[in-house]
C-alpha positions as YAML, in Angstrom:
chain: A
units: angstrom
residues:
- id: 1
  name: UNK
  ca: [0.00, 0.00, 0.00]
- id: 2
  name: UNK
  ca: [1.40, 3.67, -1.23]
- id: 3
  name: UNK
  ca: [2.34, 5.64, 1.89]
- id: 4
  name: UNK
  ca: [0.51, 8.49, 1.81]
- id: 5
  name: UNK
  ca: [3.14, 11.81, 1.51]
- id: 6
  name: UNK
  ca: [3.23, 14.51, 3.62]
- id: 7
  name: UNK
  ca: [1.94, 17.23, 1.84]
- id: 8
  name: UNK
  ca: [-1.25, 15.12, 0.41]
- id: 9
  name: UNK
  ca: [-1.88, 14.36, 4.08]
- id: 10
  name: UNK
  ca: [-1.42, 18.20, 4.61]
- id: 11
  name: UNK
  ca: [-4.30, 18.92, 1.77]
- id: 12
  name: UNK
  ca: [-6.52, 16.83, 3.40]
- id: 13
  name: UNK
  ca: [-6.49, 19.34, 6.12]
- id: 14
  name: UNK
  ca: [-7.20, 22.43, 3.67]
- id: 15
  name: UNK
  ca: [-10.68, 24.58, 5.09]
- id: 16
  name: UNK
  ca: [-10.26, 22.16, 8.08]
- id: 17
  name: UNK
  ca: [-11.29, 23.74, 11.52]
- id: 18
  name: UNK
  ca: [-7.84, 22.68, 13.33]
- id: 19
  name: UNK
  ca: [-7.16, 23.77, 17.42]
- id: 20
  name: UNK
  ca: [-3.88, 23.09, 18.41]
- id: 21
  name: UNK
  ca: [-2.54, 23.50, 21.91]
- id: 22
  name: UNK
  ca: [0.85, 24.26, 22.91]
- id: 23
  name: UNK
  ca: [0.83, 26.02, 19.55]
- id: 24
  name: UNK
  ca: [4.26, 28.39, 20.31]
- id: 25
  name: UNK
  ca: [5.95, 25.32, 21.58]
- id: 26
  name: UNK
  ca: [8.79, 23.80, 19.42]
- id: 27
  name: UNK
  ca: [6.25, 20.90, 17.66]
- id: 28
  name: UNK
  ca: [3.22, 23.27, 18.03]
- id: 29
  name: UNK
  ca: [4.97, 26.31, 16.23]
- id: 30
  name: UNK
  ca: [6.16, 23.45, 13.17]
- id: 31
  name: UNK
  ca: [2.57, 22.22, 13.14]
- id: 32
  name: UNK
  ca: [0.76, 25.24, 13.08]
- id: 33
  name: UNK
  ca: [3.34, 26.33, 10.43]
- id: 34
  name: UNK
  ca: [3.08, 23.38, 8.04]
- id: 35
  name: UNK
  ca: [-1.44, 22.95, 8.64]
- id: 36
  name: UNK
  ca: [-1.56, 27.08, 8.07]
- id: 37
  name: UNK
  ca: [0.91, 26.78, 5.03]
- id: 38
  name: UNK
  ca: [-1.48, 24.11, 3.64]
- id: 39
  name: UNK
  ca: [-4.97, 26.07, 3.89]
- id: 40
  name: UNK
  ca: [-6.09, 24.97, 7.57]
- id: 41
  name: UNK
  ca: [-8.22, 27.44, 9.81]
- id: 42
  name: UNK
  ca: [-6.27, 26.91, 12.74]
- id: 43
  name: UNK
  ca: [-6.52, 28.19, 16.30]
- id: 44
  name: UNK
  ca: [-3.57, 27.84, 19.12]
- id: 45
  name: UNK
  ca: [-4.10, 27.86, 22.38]
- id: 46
  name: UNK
  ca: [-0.79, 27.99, 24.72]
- id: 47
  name: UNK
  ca: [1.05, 30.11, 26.91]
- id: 48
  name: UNK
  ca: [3.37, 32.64, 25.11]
- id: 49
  name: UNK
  ca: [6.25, 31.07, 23.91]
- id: 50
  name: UNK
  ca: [9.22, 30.74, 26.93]
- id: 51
  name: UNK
  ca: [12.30, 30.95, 24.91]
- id: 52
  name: UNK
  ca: [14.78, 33.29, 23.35]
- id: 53
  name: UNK
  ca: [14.83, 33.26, 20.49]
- id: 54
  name: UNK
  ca: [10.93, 32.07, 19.86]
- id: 55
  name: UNK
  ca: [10.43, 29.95, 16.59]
- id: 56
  name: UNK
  ca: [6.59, 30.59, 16.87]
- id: 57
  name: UNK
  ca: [7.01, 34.54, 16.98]
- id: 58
  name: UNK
  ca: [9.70, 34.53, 14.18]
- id: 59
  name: UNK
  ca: [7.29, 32.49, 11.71]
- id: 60
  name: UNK
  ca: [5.06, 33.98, 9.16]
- id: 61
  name: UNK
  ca: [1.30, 33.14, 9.71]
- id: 62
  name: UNK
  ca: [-1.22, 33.42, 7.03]
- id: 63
  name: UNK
  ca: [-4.53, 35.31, 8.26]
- id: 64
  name: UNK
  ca: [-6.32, 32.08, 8.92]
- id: 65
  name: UNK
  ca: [-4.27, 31.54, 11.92]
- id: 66
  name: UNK
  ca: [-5.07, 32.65, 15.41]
- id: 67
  name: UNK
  ca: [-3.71, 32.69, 18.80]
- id: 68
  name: UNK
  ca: [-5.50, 32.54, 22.21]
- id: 69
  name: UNK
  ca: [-2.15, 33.31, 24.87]
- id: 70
  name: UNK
  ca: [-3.88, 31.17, 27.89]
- id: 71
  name: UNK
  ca: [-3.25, 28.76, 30.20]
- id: 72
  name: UNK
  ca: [-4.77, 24.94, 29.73]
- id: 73
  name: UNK
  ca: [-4.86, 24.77, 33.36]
- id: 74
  name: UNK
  ca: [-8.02, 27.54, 33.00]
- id: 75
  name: UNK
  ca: [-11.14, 25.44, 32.66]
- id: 76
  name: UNK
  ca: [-13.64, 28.01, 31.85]
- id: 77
  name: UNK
  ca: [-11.36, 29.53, 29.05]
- id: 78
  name: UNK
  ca: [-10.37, 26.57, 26.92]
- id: 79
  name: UNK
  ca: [-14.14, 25.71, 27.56]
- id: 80
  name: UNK
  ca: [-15.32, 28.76, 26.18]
- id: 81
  name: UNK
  ca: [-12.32, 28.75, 23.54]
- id: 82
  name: UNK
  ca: [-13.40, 25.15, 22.08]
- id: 83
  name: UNK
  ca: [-16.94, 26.07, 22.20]
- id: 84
  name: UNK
  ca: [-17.25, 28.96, 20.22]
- id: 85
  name: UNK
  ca: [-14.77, 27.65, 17.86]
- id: 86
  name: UNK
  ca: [-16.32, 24.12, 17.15]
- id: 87
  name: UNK
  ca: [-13.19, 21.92, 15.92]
- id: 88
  name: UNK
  ca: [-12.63, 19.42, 13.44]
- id: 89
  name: UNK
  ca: [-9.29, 18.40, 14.89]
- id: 90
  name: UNK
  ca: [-7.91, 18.74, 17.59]
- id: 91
  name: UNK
  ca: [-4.04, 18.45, 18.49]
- id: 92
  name: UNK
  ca: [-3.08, 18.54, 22.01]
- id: 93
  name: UNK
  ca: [0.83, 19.23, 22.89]
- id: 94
  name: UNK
  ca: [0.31, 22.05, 25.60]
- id: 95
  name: UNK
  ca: [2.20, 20.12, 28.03]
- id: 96
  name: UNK
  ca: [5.46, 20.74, 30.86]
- id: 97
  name: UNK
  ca: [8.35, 18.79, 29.01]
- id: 98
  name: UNK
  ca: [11.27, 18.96, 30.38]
- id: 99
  name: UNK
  ca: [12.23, 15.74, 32.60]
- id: 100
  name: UNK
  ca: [14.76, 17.79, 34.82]
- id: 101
  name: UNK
  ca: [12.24, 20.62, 35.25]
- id: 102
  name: UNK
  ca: [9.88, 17.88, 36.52]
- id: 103
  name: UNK
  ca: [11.86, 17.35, 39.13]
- id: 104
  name: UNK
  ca: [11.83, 20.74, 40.05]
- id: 105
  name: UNK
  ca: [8.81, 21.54, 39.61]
- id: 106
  name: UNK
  ca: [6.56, 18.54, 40.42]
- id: 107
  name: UNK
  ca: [3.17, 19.67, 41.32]
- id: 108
  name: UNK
  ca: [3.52, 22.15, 38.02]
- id: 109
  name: UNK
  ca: [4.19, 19.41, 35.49]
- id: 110
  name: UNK
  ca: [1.42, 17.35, 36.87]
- id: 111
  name: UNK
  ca: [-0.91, 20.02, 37.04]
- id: 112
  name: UNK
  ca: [-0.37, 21.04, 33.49]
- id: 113
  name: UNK
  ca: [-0.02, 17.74, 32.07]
- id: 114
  name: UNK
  ca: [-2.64, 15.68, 33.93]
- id: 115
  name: UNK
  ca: [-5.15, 18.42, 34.59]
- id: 116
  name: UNK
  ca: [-4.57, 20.27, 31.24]
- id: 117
  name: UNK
  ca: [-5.44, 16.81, 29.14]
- id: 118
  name: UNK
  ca: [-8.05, 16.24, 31.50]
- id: 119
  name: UNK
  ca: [-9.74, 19.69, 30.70]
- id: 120
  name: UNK
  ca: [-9.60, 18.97, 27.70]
- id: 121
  name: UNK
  ca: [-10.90, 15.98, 27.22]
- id: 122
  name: UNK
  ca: [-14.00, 17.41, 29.75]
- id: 123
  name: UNK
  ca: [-14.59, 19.80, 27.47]
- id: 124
  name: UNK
  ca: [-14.70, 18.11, 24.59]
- id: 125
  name: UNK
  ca: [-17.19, 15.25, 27.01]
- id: 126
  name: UNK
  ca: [-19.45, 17.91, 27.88]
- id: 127
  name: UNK
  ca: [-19.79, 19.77, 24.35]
- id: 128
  name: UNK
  ca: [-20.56, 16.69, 23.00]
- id: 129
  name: UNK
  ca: [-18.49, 17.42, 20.15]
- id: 130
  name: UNK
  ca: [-18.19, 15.81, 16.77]
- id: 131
  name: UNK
  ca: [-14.22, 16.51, 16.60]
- id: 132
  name: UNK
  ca: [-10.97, 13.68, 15.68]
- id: 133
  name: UNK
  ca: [-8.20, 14.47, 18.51]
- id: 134
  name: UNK
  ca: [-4.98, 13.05, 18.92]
- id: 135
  name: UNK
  ca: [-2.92, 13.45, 22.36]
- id: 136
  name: UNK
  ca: [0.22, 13.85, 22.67]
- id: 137
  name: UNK
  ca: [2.33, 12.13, 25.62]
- id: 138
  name: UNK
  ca: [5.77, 10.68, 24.95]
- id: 139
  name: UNK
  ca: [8.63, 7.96, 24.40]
- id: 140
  name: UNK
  ca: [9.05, 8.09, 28.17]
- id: 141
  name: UNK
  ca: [5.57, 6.42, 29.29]
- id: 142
  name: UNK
  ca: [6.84, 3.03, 29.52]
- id: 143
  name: UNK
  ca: [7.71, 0.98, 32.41]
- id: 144
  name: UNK
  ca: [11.91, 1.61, 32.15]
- id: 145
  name: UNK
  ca: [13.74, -0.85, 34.34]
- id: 146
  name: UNK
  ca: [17.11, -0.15, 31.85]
- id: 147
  name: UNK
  ca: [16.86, -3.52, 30.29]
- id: 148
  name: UNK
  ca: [17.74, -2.53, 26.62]
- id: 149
  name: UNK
  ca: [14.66, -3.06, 25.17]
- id: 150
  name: UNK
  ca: [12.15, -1.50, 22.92]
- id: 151
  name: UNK
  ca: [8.96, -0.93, 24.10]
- id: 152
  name: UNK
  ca: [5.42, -1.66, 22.16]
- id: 153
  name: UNK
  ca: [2.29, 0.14, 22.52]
- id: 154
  name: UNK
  ca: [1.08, -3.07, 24.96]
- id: 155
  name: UNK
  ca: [3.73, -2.73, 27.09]
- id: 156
  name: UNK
  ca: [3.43, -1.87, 30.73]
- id: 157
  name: UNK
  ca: [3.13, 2.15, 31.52]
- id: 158
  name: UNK
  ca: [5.11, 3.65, 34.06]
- id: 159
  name: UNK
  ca: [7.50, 6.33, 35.13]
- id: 160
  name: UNK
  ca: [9.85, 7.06, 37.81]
- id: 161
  name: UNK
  ca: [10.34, 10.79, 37.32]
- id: 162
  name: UNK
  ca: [7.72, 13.01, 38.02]
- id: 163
  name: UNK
  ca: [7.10, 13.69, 33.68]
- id: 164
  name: UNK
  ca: [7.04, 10.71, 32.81]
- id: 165
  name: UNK
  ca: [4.63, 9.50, 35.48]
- id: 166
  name: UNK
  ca: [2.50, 12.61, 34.84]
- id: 167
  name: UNK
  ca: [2.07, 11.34, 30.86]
- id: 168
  name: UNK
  ca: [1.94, 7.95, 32.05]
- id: 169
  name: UNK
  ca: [-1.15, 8.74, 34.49]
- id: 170
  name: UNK
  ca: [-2.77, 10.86, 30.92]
- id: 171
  name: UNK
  ca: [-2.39, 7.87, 28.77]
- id: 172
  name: UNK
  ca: [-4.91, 5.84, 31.58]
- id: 173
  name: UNK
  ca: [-7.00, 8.85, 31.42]
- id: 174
  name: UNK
  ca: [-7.32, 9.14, 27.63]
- id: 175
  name: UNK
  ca: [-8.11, 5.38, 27.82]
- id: 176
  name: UNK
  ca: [-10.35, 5.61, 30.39]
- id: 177
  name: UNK
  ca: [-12.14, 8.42, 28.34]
- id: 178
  name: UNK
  ca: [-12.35, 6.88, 25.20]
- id: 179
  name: UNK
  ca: [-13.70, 3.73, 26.68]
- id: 180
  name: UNK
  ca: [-16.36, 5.18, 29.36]
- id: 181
  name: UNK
  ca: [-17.78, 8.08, 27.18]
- id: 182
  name: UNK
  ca: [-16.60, 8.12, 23.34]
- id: 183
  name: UNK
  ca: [-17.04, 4.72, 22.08]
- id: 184
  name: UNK
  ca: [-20.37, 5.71, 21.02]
- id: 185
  name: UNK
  ca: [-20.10, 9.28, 20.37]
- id: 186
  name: UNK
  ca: [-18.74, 11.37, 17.34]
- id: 187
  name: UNK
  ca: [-15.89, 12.11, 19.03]
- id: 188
  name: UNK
  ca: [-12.73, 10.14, 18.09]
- id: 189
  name: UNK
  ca: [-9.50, 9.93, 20.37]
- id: 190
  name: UNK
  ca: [-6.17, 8.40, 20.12]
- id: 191
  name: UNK
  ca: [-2.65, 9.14, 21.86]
- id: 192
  name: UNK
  ca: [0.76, 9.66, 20.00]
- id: 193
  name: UNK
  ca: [4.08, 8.63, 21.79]
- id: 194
  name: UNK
  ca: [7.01, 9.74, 20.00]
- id: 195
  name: UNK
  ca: [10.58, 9.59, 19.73]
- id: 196
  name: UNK
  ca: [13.16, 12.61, 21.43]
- id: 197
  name: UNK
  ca: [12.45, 14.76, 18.72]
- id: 198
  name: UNK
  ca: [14.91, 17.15, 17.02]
- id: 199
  name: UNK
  ca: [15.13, 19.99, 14.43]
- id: 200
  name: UNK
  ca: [15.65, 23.62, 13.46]
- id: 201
  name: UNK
  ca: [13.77, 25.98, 16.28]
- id: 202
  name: UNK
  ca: [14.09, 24.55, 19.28]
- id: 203
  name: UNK
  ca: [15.87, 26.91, 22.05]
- id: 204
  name: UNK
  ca: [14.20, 24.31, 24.97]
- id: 205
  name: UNK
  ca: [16.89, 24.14, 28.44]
- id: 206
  name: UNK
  ca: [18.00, 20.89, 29.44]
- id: 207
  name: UNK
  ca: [17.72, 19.66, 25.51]
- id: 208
  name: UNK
  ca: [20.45, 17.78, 23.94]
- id: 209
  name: UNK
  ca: [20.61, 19.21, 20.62]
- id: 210
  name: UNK
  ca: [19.81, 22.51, 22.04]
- id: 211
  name: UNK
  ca: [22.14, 23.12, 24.62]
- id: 212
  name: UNK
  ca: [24.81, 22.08, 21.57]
- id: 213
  name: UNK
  ca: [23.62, 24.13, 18.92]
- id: 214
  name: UNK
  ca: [23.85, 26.97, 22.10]
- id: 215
  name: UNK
  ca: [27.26, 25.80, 22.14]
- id: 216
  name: UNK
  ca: [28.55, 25.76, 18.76]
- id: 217
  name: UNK
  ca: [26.87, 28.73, 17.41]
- id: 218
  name: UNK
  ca: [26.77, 30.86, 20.67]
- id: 219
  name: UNK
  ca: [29.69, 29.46, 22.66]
- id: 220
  name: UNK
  ca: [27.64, 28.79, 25.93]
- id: 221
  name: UNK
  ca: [28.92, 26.17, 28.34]
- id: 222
  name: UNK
  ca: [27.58, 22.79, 28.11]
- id: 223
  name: UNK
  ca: [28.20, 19.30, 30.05]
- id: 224
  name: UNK
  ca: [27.05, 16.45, 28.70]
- id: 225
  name: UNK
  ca: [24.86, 15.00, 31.42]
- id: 226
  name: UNK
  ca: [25.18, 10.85, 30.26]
- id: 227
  name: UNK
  ca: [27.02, 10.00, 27.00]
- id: 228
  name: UNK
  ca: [25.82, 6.51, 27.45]
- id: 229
  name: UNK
  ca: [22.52, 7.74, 27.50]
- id: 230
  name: UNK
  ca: [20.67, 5.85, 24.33]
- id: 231
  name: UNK
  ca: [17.66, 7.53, 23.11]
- id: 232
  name: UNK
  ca: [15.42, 7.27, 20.05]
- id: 233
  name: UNK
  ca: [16.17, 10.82, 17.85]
- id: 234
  name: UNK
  ca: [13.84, 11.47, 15.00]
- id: 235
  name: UNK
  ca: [13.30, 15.15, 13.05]
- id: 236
  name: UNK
  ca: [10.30, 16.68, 13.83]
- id: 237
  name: UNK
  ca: [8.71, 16.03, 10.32]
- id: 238
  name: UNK
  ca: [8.74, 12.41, 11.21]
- id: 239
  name: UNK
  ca: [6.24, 12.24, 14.37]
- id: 240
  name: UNK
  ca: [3.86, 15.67, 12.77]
- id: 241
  name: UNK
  ca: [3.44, 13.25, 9.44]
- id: 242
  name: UNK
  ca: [2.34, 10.70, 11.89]
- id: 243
  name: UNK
  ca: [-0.24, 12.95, 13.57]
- id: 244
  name: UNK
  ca: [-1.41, 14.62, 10.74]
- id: 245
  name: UNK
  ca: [-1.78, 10.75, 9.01]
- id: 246
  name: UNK
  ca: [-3.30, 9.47, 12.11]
- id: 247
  name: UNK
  ca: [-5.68, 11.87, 12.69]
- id: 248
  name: UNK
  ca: [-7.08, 11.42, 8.99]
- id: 249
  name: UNK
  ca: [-7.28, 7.69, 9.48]
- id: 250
  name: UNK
  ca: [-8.85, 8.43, 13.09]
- id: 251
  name: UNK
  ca: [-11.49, 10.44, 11.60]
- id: 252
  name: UNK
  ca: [-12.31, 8.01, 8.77]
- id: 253
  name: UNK
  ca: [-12.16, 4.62, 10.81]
- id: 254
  name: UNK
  ca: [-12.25, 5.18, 14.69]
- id: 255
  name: UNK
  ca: [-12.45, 1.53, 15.60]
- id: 256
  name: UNK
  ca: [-8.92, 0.47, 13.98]
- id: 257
  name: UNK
  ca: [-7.21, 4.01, 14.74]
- id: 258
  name: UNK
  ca: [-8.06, 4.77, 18.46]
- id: 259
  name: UNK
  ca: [-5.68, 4.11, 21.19]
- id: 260
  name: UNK
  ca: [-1.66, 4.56, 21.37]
- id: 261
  name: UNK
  ca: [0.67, 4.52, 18.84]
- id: 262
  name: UNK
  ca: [4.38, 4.71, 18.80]
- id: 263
  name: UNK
  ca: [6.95, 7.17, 16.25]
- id: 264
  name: UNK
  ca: [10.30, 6.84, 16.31]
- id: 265
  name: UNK
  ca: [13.42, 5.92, 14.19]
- id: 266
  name: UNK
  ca: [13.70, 2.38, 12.21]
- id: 267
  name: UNK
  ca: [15.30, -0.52, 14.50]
- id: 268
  name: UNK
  ca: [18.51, 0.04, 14.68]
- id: 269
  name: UNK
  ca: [18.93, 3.32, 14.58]
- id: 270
  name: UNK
  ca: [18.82, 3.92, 18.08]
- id: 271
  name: UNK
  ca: [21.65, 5.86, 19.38]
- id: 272
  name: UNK
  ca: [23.80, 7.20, 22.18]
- id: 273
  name: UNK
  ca: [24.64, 10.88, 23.48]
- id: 274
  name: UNK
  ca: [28.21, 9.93, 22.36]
- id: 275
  name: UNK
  ca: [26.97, 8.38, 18.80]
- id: 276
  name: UNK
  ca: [25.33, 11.94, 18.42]
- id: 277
  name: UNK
  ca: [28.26, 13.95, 19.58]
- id: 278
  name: UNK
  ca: [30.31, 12.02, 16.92]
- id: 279
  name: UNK
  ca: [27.73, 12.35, 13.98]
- id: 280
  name: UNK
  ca: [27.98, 16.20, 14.73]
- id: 281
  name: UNK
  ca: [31.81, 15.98, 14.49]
- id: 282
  name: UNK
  ca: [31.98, 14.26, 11.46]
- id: 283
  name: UNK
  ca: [30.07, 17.09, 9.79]
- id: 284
  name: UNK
  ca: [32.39, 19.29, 10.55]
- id: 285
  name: UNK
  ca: [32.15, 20.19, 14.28]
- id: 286
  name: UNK
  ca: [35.59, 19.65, 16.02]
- id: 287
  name: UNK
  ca: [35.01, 21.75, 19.15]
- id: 288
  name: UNK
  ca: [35.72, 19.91, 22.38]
- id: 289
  name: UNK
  ca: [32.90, 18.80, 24.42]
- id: 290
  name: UNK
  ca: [32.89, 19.13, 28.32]
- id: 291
  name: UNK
  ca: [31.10, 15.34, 30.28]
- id: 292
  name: UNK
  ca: [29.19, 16.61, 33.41]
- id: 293
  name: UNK
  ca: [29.56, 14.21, 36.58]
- id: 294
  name: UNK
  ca: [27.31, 12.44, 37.95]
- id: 295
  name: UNK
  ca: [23.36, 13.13, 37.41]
- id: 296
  name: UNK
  ca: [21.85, 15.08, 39.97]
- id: 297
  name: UNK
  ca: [18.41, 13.91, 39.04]
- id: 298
  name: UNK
  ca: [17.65, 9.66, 37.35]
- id: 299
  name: UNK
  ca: [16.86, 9.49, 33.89]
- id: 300
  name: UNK
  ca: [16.93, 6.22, 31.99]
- id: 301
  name: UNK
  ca: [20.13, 4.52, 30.03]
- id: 302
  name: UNK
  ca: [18.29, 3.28, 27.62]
- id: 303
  name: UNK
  ca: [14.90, 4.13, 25.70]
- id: 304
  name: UNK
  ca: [13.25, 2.83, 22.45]
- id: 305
  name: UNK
  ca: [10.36, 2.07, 20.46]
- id: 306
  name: UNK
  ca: [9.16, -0.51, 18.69]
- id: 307
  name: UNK
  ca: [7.30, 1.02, 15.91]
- id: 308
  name: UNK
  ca: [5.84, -2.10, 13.94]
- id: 309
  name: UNK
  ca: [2.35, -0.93, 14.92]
- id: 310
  name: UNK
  ca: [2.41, 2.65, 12.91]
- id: 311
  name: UNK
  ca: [4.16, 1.16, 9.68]
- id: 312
  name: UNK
  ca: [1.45, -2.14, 9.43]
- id: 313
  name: UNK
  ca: [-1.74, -0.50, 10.60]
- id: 314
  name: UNK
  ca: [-0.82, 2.69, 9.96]
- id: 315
  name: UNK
  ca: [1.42, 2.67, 6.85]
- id: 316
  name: UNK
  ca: [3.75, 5.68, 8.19]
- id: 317
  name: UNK
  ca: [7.66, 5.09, 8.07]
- id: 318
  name: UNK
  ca: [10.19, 7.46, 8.99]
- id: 319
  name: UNK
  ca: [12.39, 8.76, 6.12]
- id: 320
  name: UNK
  ca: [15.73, 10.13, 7.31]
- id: 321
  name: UNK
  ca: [17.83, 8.19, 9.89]
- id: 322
  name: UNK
  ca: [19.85, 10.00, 12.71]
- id: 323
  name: UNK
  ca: [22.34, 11.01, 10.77]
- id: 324
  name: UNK
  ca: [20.08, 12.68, 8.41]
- id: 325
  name: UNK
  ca: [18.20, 14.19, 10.84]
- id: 326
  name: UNK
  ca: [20.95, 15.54, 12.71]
- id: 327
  name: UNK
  ca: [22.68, 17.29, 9.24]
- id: 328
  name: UNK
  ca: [18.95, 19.02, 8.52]
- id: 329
  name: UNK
  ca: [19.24, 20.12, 12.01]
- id: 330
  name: UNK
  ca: [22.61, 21.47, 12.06]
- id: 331
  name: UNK
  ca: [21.70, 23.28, 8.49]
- id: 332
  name: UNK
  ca: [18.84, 24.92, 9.75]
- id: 333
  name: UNK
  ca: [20.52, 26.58, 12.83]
- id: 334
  name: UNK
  ca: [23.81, 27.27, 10.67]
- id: 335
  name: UNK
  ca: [21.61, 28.94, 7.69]
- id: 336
  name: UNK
  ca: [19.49, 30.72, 11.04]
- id: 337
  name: UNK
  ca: [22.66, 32.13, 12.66]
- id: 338
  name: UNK
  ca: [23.79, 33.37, 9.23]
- id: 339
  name: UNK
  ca: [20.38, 35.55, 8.43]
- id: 340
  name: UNK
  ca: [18.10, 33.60, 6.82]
- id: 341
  name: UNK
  ca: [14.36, 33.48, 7.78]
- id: 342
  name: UNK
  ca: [12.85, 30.74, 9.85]
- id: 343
  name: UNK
  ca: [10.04, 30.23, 7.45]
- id: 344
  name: UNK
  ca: [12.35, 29.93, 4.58]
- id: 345
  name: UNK
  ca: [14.29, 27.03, 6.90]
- id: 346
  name: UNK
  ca: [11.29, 25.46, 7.44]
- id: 347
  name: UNK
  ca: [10.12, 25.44, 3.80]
- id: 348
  name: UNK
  ca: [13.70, 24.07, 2.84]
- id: 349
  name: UNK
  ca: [13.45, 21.45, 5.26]
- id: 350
  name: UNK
  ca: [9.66, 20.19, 3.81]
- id: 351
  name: UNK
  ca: [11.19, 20.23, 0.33]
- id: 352
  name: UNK
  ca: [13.97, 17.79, 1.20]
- id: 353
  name: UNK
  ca: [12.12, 15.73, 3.21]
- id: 354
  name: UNK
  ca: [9.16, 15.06, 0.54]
- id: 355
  name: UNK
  ca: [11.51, 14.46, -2.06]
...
C-alpha cells in the first residue's frame, strides 16, 4: 500500500477547523506552520512562547491563523475557547516537558499535564463534540527498568520521574475516556508517543541538541549529562506526518485508529549521546565537548520504540535516519545564525524531506 506523503496528508487538512494546543511550543509552532501553510483554519491555544529566540514569533502566519495566549490549566477559558470555535481536529501538545524541570517543579508538570489533558478531554465530554483528537504524551511512558529493550504500545506504563509519570497517568485517562464516554459518540481519540524529537527551532533548556547548537553557534557552556545515555532521535517532520496521518485515518475509521501509537526511528537506529556527539563531528564540528559528573536527578540509560504498529496499521515510516536528521538540524541553525528566515528554513526542510 502507497504511503501516503506529507503534503497530500497536509491537503486533506485544507478549510479544516484545526485547534492546536501548545501552539508556540517547538512541535506546536512546526505544526501550526506546516497545517496554516497548507490552507487549515487553525486556532492555538498555549502560553506565550518561553524561549529566546521564539520559533513561533519569528514564523510567518497566514490570516487564517489565530492565537489565544492562555493557560490549559483555565477550565472556563479553553471551555469557552473550544466552544465557540467548534473543531474538526484537535491536536493537544500544551504540556510541561522537560524531565529535569519535573523534578523541580513537580506539582507544576502534573498540574499542566494531567489536569490540562483532562480539561480537555472534559470539554470536549461535555460539548458533545463531533471533533478527531490526537494526544500527545511521549517515548518516556513506559515501564523503564534499563533492560535494553524496545517498548510496544502493549507494554506496561510507568514512570519514575515526576514527567514521565504525569504522561503515564494521561495515557490511563485518555483510555479511560475513550472507553467510558466516546465509544459511542462522534468524538474520536487516540494518543501519540514519540521519539526525542529534534530539528531547526528549538531553544528548549536541558535539551540535547539545544544546549549544543547553544554551544557551537553561541559558545555557551555545556556538560554532557550521560554519554551513554541511548535515546530514540527522530526530526520533527517524522512524528507531525504521523499525527497529521493518524488523525485522517482516526477520523475516517475510529475503531482500527483509536488508542496509542508509537513514532520513532527504524530498528537500529537507536543511538547514544556519544553516537550523536560524533555524527555532529563528522560534519564538521571539532570543538571539544565538556562530560558533566554524575546526574543530579535519574533518567533512563536506555529508551526505544518498537514502531511495527504505525508502519502495518498505519502505513507511516520514517524517512531520514539520525544522521540525516541531525545534518537538517545542524543546516537549519547554521543557515538561522547566518540571516536567513525561519520560514524559509522550514520550507527548505519540507522540500527535502518530501523528495
Amino acid at each position: 500500500m502507497e504511503i501516503m506523503g506529507l503534503i497530500k496528508v497536509l491537503e486533506k487538512f485544507r478549510g479544516k477547523k484545526v485547534l492546536i494546543t501548545g501552539h508556540t511550543g517547538f512541535k506546536g509552532s512546526w505544526l501550526s506552520y506546516l497545517l496554516d501553510n497548507h490552507g487549515a483554519i487553525t486556532l492555538g491555544y498555549s502560553l506565550k512562547p518561553n524561549t529566546e529566540p521564539s520559533l513561533y514569533e519569528e514564523l510567518e502566519f497566514s490570516e487564517n491563523h489565530k492565537s489565544v495566549i492562555s493557560d490549559i490549566n483555565d477550565f472556563e477559558k479553553i471551555k469557552n475557547v473550544v466552544n465557540q470555535f467548534k473543531p474538526e481536529f484537535i491536536f493537544h501538545l500544551a504540556a510541561q516537558p522537560l524531565v529535569l524541570e519535573s523534578y523541580e517543579n513537580p506539582k507544576y508538570t502534573f498540574e499542566t499535564n494531567f489536569n490540562g489533558t483532562l480539561n480537555l478531554l472534559e470539554v470536549i465530554r461535555i460539548a458533545n463534540l463531533k471533533t478527531t483528537a490526537i494526544l500527545i504524551t511521549t517515548d518516556k511512558v513506559y515501564e523503564n527498568d534499563d533492560e535494553n529493550t524496545a517498548f510496544s504500545e502493549n507494554d506496561r506504563i510507568g514512570g519514575k520521574d515526576p514527567y514521565s509519570s504525569s504522561k503515564a497517568v494521561c495515557e490511563l485517562l485518555i483510555n479511560s475516556y475513550q472507553h467510558s464516554f466516546f465509544k459511542a459518540s462522534e468524538t474520536k481519540v487516540a494518543s501519540a508517543r514519540a521519539g526525542n524529537v529534534i530539528g531547526g527551532g528549538d531553544w528548549s533548556n536541558d535539551r540535547l541538541i539545544p544546549d549544543i547548537i547553544r554551544f557551537l553557534f553561541e559558545n555557551k557552556s555545556i556538560e554532557i549529562r550521560n554519554p551513554l545515555s541511548t535515546r530514540p532521535w527522530q526530526h520533527v517532520l517524522e512524528p507531525l506526518h504521523g499525527y497529521l496521518l493518524l488523525a485522517l485515518k482516526l477520523n475516517e475509521k475510529p475503531n482500527l485508529f483509536s488508542g496509542a501509537w508509537n513514532f520513532g526511528p527504524s530498528e537500529g537506529d537507536i543511538k547514544s549521546v556519544q553516537e550523536i556527539i560524533e555524527i555532529i563531528k563528522n560534519q564538521g564540528f571539532k570543538k571539544e565537548f565538556n562530560y558533566g559528573d554524575k546526574l543530579k536527578f535519574k533518567e533512563a540509560k536506555y529508551l526505544a520504540l518498537k514502531i511495527e504498529k504505525a508502519k502495518t496499521i498505519l502505513d507511516w515510516k520514517p524517512k531520514w535516519n539520525s544522521e540525516t536528521s541531525i545534518e537538517k538540524t545542524l543546516n537549519w541553525y547554521k543557515g538561522y545564525y547566518n540571516g536567513t528566515g525561519v520560514s524559509q528554513l522550514i520550507e527548505t526542510d519540507i522540500k527535502n524531506y518530501i523528495k
